[in-house]
C-alpha positions in Angstrom: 8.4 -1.1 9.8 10.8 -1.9 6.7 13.9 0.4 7.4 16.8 0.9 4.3 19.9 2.2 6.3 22.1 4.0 3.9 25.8 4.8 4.9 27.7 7.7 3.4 30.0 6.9 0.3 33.2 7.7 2.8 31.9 4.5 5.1 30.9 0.7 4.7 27.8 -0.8 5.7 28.9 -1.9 9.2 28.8 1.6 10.5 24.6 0.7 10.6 25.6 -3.2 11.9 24.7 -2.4 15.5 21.6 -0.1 14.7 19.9 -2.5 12.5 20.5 -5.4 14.9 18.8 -3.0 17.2 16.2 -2.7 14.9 15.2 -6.4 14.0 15.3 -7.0 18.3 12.8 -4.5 18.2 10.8 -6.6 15.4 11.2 -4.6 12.7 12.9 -5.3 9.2 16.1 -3.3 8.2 18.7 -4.1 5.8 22.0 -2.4 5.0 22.6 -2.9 1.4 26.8 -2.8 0.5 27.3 0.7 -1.4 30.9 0.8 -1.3 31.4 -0.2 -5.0 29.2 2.2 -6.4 30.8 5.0 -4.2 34.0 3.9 -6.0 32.9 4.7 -9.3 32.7 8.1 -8.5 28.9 8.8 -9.6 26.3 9.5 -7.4 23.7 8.3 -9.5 25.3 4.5 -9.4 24.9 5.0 -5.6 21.5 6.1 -5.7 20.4 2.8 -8.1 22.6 0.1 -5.8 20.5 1.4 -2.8 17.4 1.1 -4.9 17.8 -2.1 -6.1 19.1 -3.8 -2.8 16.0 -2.7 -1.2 13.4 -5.8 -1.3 11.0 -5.7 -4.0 7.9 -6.6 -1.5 8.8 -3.8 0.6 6.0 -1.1 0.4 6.7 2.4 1.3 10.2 1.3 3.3 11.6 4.3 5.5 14.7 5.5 4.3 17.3 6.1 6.9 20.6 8.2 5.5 23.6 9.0 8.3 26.4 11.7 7.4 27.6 12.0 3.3 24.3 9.7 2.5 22.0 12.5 3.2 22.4 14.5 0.0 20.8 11.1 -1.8 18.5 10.1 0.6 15.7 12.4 -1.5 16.7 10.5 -4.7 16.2 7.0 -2.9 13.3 8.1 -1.6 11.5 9.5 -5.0 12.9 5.9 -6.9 11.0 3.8 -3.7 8.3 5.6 -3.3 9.2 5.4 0.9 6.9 6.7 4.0 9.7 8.7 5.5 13.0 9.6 5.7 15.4 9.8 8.5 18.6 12.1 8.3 20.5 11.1 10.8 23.8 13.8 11.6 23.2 14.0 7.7 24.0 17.2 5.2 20.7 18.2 3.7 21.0 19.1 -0.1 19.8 22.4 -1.6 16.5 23.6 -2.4 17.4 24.1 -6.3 18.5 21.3 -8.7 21.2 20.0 -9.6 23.6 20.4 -7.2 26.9 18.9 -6.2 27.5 16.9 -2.9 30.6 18.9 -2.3 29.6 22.3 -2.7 30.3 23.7 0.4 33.4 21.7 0.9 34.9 20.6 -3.1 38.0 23.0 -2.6 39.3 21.3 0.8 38.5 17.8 -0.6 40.5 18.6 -3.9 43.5 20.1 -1.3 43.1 16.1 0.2 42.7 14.1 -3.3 45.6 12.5 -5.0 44.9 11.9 -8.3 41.5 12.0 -8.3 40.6 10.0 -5.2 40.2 11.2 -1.5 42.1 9.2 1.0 40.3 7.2 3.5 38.1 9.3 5.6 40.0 8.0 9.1 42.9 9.6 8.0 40.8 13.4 7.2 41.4 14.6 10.9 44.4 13.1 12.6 45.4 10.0 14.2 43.0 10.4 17.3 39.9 11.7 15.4 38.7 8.0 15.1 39.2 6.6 18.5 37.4 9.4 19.7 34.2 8.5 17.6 34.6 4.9 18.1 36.2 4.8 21.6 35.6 0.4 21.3 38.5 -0.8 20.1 36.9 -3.9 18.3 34.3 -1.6 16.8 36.5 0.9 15.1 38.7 -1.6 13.8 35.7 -2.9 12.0 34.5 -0.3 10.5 38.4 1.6 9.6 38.4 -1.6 7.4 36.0 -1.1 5.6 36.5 2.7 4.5 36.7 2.9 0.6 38.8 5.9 -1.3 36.2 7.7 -3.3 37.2 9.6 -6.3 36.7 13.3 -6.0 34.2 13.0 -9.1 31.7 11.7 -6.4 31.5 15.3 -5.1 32.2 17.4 -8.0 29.0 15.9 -10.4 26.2 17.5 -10.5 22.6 15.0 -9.0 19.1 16.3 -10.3 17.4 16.1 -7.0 13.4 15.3 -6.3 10.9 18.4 -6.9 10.1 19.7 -4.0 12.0 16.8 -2.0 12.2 19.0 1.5 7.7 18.5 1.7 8.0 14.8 1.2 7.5 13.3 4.8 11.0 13.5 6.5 13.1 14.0 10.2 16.3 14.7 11.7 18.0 12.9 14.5 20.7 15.8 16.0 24.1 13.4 17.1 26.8 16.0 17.1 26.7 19.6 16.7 29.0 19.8 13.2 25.4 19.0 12.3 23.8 21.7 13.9 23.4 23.8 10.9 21.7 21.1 8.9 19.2 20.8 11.8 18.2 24.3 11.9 17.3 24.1 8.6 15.0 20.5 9.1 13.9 22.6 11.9 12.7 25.7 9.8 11.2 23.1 7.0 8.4 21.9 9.7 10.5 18.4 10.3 10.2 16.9 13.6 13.7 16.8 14.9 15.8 15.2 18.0 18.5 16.1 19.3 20.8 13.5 21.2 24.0 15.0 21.6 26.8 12.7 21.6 29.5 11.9 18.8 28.9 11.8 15.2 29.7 7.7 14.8 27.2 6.8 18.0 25.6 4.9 15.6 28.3 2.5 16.0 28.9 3.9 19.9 25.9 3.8 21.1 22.7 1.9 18.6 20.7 0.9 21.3 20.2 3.8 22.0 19.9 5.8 18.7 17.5 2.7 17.5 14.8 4.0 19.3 15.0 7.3 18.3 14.7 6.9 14.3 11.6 4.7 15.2 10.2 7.3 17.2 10.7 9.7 13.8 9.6 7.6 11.7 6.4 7.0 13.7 5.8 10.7 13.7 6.5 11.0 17.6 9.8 11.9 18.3 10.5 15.4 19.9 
């Protein structure tokens, strides 16, 4: 299977490195296209295109794979390509109705963070220890703190037209952490097959080999 892996706008693309190593072992193709400058900008839409045009043009039906912030345009990606399937993995589903903002639930905490317009690196949201705890290796975590854009506020306060009827497109959830819970419920009640593997919310970085498996397992319709 061809699988996009799309990291939130607060991340860089190595927080899928390990995952889609995992994947091309396992002899499948995945790629994990740079969104960091179009996060920047501060319009979702701009995301939504870089993922669409770094996806290879003889890819047919690609599954779409979205972790965290990501999910909220993972039904966009997947209307523009056309894909299979999508994955949320420990992702926020959007709404139902159209448009809608990807900080809706949370837009008056992230303005309370911003300065002058942009949100400071996500690392620094929840204290000094909050990273080590998601990325306990110490090479790892490095790695990916690097890489961790500031994304104007804008990002979260535009409004996205999302897909008609995106939530009966083929789709699953992969359950890493409970802060997630709620948005699996809701997979849950849409008929999506779901997985739970409780863990930390970065064990895509923690612990791909064994999270791999798992989004090929939903994407072949036989996860749990």
């Amino acid at each position: 299977m061809d699988f996009l892996l799309v990291h939130s706008p607060l991340v860089g693309p190595t927080t899928w490195r390990w995952v889609a190593a995992a994947l091309s072992e396992a002899g499948h193709d995945a790629i994990v296209p740079d969104l960091r400058s179009s996060a920047v900008t501060g319009r979702p839409r701009s995301f939504v295109d870089e993922a669409v045009s770094s996806t290879p043009s003889d890819w047919f039906k690609p599954v779409v794979v979205g972790h965290s912030g990501a999910g909220f345009l993972v039904p966009s990606i997947v209307e523009r390509l056309d894909a299979a399937h999508a994955v949320f993995v420990d992702a926020g589903l959007p709404p139902d109705d159209s448009p809608a903002t990807a900080g809706a639930d949370i837009v008056d905490r992230l303005r309370v963070l911003a300065v002058d317009g942009t949100l400071p690196k996500w690392s620094t949201w929840w204290g000094p220890d909050a990273m080590r705890a998601l990325i306990p290796d110490d090479t790892r975590r490095a790695q990916v703190d690097a890489e961790l854009p500031e994304v104007p506020i804008a990002f979260y306060e535009l409004t996205v037209e999302l897909p008609t009827d995106w939530p009966r497109r083929s789709s699953s959830f992969l359950l890493l952490s409970e802060a997630y819970r709620a948005d699996a419920d809701r997979a849950r009640s849409l008929g999506w097959s779901l997985t739970e593997r409780l863990g930390g919310h970065l064990d895509i970085v923690s612990a791909p080999e064994a999270v791999a498996p798992l989004i090929v397992d939903l994407a072949r319709g036989t996860g749990a």
